[in-house]
C-alpha positions as CSV (number, residue, x, y, z in Angstrom):
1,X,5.1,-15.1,-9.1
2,X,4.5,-11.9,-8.0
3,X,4.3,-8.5,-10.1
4,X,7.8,-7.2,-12.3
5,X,8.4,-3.3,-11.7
6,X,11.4,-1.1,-11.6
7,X,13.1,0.6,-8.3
8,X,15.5,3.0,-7.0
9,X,19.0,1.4,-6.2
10,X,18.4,1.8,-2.3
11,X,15.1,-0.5,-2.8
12,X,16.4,-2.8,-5.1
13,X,17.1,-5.5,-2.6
14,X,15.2,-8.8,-0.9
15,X,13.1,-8.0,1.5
16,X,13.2,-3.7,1.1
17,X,9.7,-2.9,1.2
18,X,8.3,0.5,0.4
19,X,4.9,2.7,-0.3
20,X,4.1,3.1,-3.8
21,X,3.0,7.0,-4.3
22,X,1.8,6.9,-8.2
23,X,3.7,8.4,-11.2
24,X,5.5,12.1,-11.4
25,X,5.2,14.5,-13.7
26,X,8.7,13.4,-15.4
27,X,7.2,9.6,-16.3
28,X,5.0,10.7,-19.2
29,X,6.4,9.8,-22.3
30,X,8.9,7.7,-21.0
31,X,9.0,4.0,-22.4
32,X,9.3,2.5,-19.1
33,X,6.4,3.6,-17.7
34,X,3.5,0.7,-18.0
35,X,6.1,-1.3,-16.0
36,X,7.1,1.4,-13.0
37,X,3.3,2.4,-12.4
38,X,1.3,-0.4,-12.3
39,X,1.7,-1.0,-8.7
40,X,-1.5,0.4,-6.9
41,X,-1.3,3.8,-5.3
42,X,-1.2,3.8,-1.6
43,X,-0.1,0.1,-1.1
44,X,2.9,-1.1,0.7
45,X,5.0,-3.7,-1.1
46,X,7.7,-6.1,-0.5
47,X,10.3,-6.9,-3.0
48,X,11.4,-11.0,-2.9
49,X,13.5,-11.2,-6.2
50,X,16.0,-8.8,-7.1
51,X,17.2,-9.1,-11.2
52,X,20.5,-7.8,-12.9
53,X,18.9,-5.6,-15.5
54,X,18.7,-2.0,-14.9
55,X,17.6,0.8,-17.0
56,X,18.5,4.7,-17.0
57,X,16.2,7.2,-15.3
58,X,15.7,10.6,-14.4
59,X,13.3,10.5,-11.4
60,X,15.8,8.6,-8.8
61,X,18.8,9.9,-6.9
62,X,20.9,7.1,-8.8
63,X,19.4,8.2,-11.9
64,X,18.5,4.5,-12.9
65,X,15.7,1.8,-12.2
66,X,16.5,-2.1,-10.8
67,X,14.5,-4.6,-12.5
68,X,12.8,-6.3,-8.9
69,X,9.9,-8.7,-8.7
70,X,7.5,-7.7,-5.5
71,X,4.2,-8.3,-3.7
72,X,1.9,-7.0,-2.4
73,X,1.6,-6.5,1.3
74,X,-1.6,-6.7,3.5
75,X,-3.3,-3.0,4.3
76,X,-2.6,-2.1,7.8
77,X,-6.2,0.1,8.7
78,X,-8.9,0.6,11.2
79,X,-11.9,-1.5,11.0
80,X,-15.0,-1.0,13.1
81,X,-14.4,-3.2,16.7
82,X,-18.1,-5.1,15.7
83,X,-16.3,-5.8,12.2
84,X,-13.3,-7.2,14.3
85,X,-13.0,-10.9,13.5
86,X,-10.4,-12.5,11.7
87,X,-10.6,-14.8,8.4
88,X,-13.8,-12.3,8.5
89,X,-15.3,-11.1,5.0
90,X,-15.9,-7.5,5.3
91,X,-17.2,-4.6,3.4
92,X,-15.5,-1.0,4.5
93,X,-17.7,1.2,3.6
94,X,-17.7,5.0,5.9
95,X,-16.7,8.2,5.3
96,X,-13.2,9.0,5.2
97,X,-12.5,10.4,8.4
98,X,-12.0,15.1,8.4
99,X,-9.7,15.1,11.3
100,X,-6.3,14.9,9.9
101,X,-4.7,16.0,13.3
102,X,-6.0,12.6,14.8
103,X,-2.8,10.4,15.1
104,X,-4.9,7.3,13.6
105,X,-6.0,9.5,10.7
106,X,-3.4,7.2,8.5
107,X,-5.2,4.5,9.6
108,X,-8.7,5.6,8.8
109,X,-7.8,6.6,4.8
110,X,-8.2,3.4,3.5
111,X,-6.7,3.3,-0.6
112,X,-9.5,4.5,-3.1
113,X,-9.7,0.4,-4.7
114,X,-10.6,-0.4,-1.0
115,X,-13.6,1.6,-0.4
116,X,-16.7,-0.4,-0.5
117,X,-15.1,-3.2,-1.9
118,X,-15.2,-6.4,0.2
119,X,-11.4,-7.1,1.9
120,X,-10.7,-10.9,4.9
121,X,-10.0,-9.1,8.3
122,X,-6.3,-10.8,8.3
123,X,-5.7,-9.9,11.5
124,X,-7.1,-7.6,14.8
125,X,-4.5,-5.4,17.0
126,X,-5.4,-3.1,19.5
127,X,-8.5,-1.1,20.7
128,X,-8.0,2.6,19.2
129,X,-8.3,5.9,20.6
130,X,-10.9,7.5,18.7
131,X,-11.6,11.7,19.3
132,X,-15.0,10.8,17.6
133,X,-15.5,8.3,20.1
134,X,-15.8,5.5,17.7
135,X,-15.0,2.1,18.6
136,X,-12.2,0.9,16.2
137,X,-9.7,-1.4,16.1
138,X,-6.2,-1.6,14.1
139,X,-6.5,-4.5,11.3
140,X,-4.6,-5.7,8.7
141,X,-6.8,-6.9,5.9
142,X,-6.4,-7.8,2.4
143,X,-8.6,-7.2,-0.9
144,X,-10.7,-10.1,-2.3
């Protein structure tokens, strides 16, 4: 079973998957709350069960929340091209990277609960283009 949380109307169907930003200003006090926000910041999920409750609410367009089940999707990142072997236990560990004009700079931000934590190189895309001239490679990995 994967993790109950509440979504917009245009998310609340099988298969919609989406980026989960953290909570707004307008959630505090809010009795829904413990179930909207404990999805992790940053992460992409994918909803697989869609339920008939819904509940009133002043953050979306539709000005309520669908009841959906949802899991959690692998991180699509850059991993060092040495690090670059799948079903690989890995620790990512650097600096985050300061050039935010670099097209891959998405790629390079890992989530804060990432960092330094150990994550199983999933599996390796393509040889990046790196202005630093580091040798990285796109990845999809998952948190252990």
């Amino acid at each position: 079973m994967g993790t109950i949380t509440l979504v917009s109307g245009p998310l609340a169907k099988e298969g919609a998957t989406f980026r989960y930003v953290g909570t707004a200003d307008e959630c505090d006090g809010c009795g829904l709350r413990e179930i909207c926000h404990k999805l992790k910041p940053g992460r992409y999920y994918k909803v697989v069960k869609v339920r008939k409750v819904e509940h009133p609410c002043e953050v979306h367009v539709d000005d309520k929340v669908h009841v959906v089940e949802v899991e959690e999707l692998p991180v699509e990142t850059s991993i060092p091209q040495r690090k670059a072997l799948e079903a690989a236990l890995i620790t990512l560990d650097g600096p985050e990277c300061p050039r935010k004009w670099c097209p891959n700079h998405a790629l390079c931000t890992l989530p804060g609960d990432i960092r330094g934590k150990k994550v199983m190189v999933l599996k390796i895309g393509e040889l990046l283009e790196c202005p630093r001239g580091l040798k990285l490679k796109r990845a999809m990995i998952e948190p252990k």
